[in-house]
N, C-alpha and C positions, 0 to 999 in steps of 0.2 A: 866573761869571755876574754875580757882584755886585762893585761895587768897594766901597773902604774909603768913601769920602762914603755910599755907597749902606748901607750897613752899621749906621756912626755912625746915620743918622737911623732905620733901624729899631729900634735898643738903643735912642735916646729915644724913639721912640714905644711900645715895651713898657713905659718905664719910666714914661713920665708922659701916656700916653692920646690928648693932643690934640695938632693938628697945631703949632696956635702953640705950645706949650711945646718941642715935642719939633724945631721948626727952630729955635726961639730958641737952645738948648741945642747946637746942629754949626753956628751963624753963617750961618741960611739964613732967607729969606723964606717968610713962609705958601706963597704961591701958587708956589714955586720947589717947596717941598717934598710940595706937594700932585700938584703934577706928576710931581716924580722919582716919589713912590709909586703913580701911575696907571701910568707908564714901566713901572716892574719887574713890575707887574701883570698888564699887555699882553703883557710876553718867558714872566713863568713859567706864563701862562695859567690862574689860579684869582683867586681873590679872597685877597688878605691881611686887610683890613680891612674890618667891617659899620659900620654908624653905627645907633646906640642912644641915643634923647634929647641928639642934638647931637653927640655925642662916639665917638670911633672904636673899635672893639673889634676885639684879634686873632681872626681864625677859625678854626677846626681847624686849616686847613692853614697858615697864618701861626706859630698856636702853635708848630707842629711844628719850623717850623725857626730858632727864637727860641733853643733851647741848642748849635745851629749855630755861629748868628751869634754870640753871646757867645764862643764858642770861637775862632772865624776872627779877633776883635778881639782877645783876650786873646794870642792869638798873634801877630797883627801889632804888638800892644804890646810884647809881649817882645820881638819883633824891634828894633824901634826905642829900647828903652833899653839892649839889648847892645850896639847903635852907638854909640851914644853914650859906653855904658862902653867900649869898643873905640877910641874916639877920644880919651877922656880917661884912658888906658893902665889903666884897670880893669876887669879882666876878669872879676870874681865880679860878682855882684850877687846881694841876700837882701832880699826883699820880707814885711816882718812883718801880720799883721793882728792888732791887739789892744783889748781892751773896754777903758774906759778907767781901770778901779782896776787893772788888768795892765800897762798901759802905765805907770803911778805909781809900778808897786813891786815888781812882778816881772822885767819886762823890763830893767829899766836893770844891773844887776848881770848879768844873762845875757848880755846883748848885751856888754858888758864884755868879757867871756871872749872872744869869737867874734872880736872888734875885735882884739886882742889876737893871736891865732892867724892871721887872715886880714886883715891894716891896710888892703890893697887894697880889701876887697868894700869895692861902693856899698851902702848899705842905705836901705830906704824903710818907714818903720813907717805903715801904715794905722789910724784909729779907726773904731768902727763895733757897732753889738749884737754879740750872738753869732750872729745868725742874719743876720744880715747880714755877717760874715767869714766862716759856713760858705759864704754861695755864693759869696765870693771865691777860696774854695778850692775848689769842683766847678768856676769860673770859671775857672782859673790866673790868678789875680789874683796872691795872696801864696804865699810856698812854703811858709810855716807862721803858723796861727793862734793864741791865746792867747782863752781864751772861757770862761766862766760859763754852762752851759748845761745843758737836759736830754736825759737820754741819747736819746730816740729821734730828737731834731735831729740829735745827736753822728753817733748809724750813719750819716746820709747819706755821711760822708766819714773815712779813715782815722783815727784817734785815738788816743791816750793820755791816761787819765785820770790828773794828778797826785796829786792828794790829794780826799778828801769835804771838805766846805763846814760850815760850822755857822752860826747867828746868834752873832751876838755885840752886847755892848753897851759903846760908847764913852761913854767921859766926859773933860771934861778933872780935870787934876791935883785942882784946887783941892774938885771937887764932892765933896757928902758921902758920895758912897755910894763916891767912889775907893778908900780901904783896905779895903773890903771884902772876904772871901777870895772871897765869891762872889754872885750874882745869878741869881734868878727870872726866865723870863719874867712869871710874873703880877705883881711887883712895877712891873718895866718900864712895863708895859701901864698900869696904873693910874695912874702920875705922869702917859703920852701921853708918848712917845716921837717921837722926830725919825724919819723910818721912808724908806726906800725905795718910788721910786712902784711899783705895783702891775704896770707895764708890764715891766719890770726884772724876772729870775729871782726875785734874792731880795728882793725886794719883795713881789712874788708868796708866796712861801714863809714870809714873814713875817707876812701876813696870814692865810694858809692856818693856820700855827702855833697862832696866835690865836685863828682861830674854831673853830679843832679842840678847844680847851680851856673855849670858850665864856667867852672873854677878851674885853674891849671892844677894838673897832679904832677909838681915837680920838687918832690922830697930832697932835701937836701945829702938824708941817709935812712935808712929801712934798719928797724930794728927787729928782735925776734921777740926779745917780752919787754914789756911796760917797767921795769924797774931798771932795763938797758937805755931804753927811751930818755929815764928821768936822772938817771945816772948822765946819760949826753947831755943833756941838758943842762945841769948843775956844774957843766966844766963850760959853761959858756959858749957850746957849740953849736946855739941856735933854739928854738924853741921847739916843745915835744908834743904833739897831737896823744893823748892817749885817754882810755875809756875811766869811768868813774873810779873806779877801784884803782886803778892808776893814777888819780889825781890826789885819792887818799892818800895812799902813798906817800906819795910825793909830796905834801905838805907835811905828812911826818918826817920826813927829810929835809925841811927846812926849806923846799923851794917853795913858790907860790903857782898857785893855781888859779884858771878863769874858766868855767863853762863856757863853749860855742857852743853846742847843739844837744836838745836833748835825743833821744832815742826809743823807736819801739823793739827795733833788734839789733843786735843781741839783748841779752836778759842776764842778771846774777842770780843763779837759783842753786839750793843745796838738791842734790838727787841721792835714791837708793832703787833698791829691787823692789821689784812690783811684789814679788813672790817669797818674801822673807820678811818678819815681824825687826824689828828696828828697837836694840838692844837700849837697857837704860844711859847706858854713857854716849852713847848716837845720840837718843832723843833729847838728854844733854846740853851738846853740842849743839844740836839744831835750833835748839833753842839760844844757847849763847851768841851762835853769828847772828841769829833774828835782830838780837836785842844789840849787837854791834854795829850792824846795818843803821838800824833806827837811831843812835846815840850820833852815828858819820852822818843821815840826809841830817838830823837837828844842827848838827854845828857848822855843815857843812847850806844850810838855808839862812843862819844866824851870820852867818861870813858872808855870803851873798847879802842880805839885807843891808849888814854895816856898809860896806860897801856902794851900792847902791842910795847911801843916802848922803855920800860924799862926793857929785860927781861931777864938783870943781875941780875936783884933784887928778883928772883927766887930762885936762886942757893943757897940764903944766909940762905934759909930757909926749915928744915928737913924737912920731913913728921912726925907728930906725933906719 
């Protein structure tokens, strides 16, 4: 009943409300698109759209078939880059969707592996929150996610959780609190901490942290992802609150790292579709970040330990 033009402009108008955004966005005129939607209106016989202060609103019956249509597009989609991979003699294709401290420092070493095993797949790595990749995955957008999330987001769609999360706090080399065997949050808190914005899991969780202990939350600067974080940090602009994957990171970058807290939420877990079998270069993959996770707690327990059994080397250094 619907073609794919017809399609395209309903996924923009669920996604951005107005007529002119949502023809801008499929290369159509207001009034061209105003009409296709009167068109499909008239054939399905109900109303799609109410108008509420100017602006268009899906109706029941429009809602209803909005994870249809996302469905019938993501499938014409995949039609069309199998062609493509079929004309350009590659026949796998592995669609990633990952938050962007997973994309920095998990995935590159996993995808590795898969590159390796399967040189033909095309692969396409998507950015995105975490909740914004899980509906890429109830979507068939990507065939597996990488995401910082909390579990009841997680249930919407198949999962494995890799490892629990903690805060941690970055510094570069040179700062004084770097040889320390270890760090408070209350200390942190007090100097104002470079911090994760609020929007973000553990940003969220970091403030959460803080006022649970009746800690001041007075950031010195809000950042948006954990590689900006450790990035301020390694210019000496203070020290960086950020979550495990963030701390990896960041020791791969030469600063040094101290756990404050560990955590039950958020969670590092890979996701896909419930409803879609999970191609050999996904399950791949999910398996290489498994075995990446577990290689980061071992060395990353091994660091703690050393640590922890020098903790002369504490005393010799103030608090700033």
């Amino acid at each position: 009943m619907f073609n794919r033009r017809e399609l395209l402009l309903l996924r923009a108008m669920y996604r951005l409300d107005t007529v002119t955004a949502a023809a801008a966005s499929v290369n159509m005129t207001q009034p061209a698109a105003s009409a296709l939607l009167r068109d499909m209106e008239t054939r399905l016989g109900f109303a799609l759209f109410s108008r509420e202060n100017r602006r268009l609103h899906l109706t029941s019956q429009g809602r209803a078939l909005i994870p249809e249509v996302l469905n019938a597009l993501a499938g014409i989609e995949a039609v069309d880059r199998l062609a493509v991979d079929i004309r350009q003699g590659a026949l796998a294709r592995l669609d990633v969707g990952a938050v962007a401290i997973a994309a920095s420092s998990l995935l590159p070493p996993a995808l590795a592996g898969v590159r390796r095993a399967h040189p033909a797949v095309a692969v396409t790595v998507r950015a995105g929150t975490a909740l914004e990749i899980i509906e890429m995955a109830v979507d068939h957008r990507i065939d597996l996610g990488i995401i910082i999330g909390s579990p009841p987001d997680i249930d919407r769609v198949s999962s494995l959780r890799l490892a629990p999360l903690g805060l941690h706090a970055v510094m570069a080399q040179d700062h004084p609190w770097a040889k320390k065997a270890s760090l408070t949050l209350d200390e942190v808190a007090e100097a104002g901490p470079i911090v994760l914005a609020p929007a973000l899991p553990a940003g969220r969780a970091t403030r959460q942290a803080l006022e649970a202990r009746g800690l001041p939350y007075r950031p010195i600067i809000e950042a948006a992802q954990s590689s900006a974080a450790c990035a301020l940090a390694a210019e000496g602009l203070g020290v960086a609150i950020v979550e495990s994957l963030g701390a990896h990171y960041a020791e791969r970058q030469g600063l040094v790292a101290r756990q404050l807290l560990a955590l039950e939420d958020p969670v590092l877990a890979v996701v896909w579709s419930r409803d879609r079998a999970m191609s050999a270069p996904a399950q791949l993959l999910q398996e290489g970040l498994a075995r990446e996770v577990q290689t980061w707690l071992s060395r990353a327990k091994a660091r703690d330990t050393g640590l922890k059994a020098e903790p002369e080397s504490a005393s010799r250094y103030r608090r700033p």
